[in-house]
PyMOL commands that place a pseudoatom at each C-alpha (Angstrom):
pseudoatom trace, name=CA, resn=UNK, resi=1, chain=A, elem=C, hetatm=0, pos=[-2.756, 1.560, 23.969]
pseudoatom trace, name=CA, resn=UNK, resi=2, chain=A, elem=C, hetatm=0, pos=[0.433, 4.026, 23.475]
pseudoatom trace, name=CA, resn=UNK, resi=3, chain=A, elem=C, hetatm=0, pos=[0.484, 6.247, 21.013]
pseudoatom trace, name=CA, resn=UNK, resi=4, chain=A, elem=C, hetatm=0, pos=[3.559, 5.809, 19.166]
pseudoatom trace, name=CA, resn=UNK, resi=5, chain=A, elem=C, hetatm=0, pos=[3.365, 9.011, 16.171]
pseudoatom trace, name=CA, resn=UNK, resi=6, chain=A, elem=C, hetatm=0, pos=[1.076, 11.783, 15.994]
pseudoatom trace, name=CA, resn=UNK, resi=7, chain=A, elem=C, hetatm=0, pos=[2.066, 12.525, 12.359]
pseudoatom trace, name=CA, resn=UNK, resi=8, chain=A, elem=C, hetatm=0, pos=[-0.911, 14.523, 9.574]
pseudoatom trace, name=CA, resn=UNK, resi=9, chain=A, elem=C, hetatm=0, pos=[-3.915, 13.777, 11.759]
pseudoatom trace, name=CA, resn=UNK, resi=10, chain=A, elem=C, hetatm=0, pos=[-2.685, 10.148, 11.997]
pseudoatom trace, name=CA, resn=UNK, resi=11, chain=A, elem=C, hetatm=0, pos=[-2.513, 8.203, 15.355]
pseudoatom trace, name=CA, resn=UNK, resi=12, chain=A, elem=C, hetatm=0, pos=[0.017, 5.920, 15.116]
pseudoatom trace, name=CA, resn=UNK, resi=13, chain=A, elem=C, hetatm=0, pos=[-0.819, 3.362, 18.091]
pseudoatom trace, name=CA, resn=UNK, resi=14, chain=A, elem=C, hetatm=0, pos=[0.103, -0.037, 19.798]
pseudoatom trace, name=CA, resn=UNK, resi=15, chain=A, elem=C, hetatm=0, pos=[-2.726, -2.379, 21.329]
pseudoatom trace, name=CA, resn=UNK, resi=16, chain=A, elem=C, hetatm=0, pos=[-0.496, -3.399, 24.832]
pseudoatom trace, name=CA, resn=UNK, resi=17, chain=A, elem=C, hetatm=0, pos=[-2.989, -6.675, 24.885]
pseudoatom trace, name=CA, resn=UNK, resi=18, chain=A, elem=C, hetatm=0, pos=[-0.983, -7.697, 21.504]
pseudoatom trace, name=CA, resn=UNK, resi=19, chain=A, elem=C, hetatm=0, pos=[2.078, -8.971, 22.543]
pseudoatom trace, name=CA, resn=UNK, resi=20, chain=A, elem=C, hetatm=0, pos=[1.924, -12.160, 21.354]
pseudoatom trace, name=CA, resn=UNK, resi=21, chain=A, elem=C, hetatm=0, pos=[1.293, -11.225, 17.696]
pseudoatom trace, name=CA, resn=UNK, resi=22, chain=A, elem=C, hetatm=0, pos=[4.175, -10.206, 15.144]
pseudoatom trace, name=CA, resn=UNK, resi=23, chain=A, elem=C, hetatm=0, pos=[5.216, -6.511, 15.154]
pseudoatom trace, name=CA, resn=UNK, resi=24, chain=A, elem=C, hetatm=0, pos=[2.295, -4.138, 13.619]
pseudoatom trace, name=CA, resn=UNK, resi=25, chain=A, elem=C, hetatm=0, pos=[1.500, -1.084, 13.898]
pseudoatom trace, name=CA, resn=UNK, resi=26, chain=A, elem=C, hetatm=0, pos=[-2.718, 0.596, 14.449]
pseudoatom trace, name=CA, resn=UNK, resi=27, chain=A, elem=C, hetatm=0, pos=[-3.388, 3.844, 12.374]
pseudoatom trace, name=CA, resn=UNK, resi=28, chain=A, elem=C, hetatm=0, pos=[-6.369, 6.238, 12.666]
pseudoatom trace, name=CA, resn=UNK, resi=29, chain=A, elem=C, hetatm=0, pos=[-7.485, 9.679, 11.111]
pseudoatom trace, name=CA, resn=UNK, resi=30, chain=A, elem=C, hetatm=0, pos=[-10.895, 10.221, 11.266]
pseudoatom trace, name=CA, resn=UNK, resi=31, chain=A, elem=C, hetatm=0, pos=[-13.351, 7.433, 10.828]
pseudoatom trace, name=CA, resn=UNK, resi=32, chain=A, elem=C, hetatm=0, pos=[-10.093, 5.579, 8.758]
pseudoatom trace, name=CA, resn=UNK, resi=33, chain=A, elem=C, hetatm=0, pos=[-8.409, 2.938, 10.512]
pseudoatom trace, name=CA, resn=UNK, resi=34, chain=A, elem=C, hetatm=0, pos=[-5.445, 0.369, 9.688]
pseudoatom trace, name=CA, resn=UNK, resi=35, chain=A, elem=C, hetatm=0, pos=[-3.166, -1.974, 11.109]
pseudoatom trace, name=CA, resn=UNK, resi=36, chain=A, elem=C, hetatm=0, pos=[0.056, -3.006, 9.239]
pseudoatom trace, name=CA, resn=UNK, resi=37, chain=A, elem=C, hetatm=0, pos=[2.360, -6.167, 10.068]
pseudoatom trace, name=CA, resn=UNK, resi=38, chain=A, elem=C, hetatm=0, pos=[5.941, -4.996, 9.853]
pseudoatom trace, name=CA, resn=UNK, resi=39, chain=A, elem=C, hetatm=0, pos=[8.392, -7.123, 8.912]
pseudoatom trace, name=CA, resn=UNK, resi=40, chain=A, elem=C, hetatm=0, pos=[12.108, -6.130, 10.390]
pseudoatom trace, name=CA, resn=UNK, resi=41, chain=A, elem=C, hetatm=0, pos=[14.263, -7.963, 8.567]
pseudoatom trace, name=CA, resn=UNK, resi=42, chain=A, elem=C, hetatm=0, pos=[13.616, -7.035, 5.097]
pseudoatom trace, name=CA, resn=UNK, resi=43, chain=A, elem=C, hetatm=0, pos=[12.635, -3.155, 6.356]
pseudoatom trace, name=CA, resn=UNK, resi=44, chain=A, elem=C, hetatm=0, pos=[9.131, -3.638, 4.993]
pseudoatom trace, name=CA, resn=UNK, resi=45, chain=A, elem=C, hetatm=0, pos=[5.653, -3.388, 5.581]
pseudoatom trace, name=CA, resn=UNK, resi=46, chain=A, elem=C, hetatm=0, pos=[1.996, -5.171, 4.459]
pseudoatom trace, name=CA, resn=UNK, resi=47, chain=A, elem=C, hetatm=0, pos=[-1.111, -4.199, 5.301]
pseudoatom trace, name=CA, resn=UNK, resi=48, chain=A, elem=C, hetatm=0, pos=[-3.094, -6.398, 7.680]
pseudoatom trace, name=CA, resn=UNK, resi=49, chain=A, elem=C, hetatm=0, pos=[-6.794, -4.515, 7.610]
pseudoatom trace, name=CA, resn=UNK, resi=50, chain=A, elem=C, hetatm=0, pos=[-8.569, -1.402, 6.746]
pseudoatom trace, name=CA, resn=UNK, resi=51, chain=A, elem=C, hetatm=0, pos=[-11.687, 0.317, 7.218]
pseudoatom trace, name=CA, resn=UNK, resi=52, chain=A, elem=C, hetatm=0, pos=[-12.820, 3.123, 5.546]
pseudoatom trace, name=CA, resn=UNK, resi=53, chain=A, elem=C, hetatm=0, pos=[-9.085, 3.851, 4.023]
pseudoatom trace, name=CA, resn=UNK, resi=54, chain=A, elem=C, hetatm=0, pos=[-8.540, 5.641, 0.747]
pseudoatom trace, name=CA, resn=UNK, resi=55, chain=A, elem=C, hetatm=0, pos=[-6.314, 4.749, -1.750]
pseudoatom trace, name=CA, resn=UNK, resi=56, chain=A, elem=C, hetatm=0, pos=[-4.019, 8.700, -1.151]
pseudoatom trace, name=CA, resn=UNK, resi=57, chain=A, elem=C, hetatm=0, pos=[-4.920, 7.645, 2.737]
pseudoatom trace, name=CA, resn=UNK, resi=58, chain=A, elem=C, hetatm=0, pos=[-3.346, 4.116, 2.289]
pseudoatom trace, name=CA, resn=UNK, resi=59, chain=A, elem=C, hetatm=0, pos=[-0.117, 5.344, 0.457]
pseudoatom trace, name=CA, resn=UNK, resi=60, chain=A, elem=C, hetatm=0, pos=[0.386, 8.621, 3.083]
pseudoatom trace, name=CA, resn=UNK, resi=61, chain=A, elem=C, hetatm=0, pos=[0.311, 6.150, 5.692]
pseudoatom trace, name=CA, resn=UNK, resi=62, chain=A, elem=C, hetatm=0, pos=[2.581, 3.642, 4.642]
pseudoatom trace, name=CA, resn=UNK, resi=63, chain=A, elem=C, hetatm=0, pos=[4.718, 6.569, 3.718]
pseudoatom trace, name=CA, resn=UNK, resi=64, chain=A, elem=C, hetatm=0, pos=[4.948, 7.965, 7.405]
pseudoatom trace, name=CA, resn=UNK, resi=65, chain=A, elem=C, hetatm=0, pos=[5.516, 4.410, 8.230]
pseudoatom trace, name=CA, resn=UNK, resi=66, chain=A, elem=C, hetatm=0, pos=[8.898, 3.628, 6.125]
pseudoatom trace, name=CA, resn=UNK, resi=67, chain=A, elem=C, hetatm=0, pos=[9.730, 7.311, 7.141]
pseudoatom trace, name=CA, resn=UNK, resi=68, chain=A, elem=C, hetatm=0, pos=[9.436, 6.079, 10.923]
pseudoatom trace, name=CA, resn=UNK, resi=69, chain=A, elem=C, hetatm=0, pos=[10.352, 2.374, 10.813]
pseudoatom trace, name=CA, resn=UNK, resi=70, chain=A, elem=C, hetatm=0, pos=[13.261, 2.068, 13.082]
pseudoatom trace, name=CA, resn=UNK, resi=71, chain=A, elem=C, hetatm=0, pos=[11.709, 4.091, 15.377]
pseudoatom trace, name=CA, resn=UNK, resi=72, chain=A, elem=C, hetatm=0, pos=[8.090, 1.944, 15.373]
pseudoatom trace, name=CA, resn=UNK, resi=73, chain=A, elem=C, hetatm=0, pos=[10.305, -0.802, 15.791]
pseudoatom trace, name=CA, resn=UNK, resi=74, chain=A, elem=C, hetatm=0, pos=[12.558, 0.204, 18.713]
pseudoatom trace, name=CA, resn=UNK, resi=75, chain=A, elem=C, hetatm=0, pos=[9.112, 1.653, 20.448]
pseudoatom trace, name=CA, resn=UNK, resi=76, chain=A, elem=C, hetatm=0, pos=[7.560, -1.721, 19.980]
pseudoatom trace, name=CA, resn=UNK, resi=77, chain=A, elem=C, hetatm=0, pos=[10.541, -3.493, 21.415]
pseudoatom trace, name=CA, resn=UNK, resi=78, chain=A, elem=C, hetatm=0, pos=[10.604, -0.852, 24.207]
pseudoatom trace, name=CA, resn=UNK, resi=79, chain=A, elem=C, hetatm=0, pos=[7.259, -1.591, 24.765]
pseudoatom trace, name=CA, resn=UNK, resi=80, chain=A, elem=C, hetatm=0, pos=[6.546, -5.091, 24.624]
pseudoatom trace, name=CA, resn=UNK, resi=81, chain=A, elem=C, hetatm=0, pos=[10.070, -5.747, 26.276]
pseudoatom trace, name=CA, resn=UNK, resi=82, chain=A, elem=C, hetatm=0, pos=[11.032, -8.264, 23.448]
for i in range(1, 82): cmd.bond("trace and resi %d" % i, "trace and resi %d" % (i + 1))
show_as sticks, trace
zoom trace
């Protein structure tokens, strides 16, 4: 599972066994966790699951993500060869 960010105590991650689902993104800080679908085309972002995530914790992550998107999307390209 590459990391893809270390950003604010968040792990910004790829599961390699998930190639054959749309482009996402894992997040963890703590006992927090998330995983967000991304959607390319229309530069944006919804959230797939949560555990233990905050309201501040949701928005700081999805923040980091829009600040990062091309380059969550090139990595996952990169990494998934697609």
């Amino acid at each position: 599972m590459p990391t893809v960010l270390l950003i604010a105590g968040w792990r910004l991650y790829f599961w390699s066994n998930e190639s054959e689902e749309p482009i996402h993104i894992h997040a963890e800080k703590g006992d927090m966790e998330c995983k967000f679908w991304i959607d390319e085309e229309n530069f944006d972002i919804s959230l797939a699951l949560e555990y233990n995530l905050t309201p501040a914790a949701r928005r700081e992550v999805k923040r980091i993500i829009f600040e990062h998107f091309d380059y969550i999307v090139t990595e996952w390209h990169r990494h998934f060869k697609r």
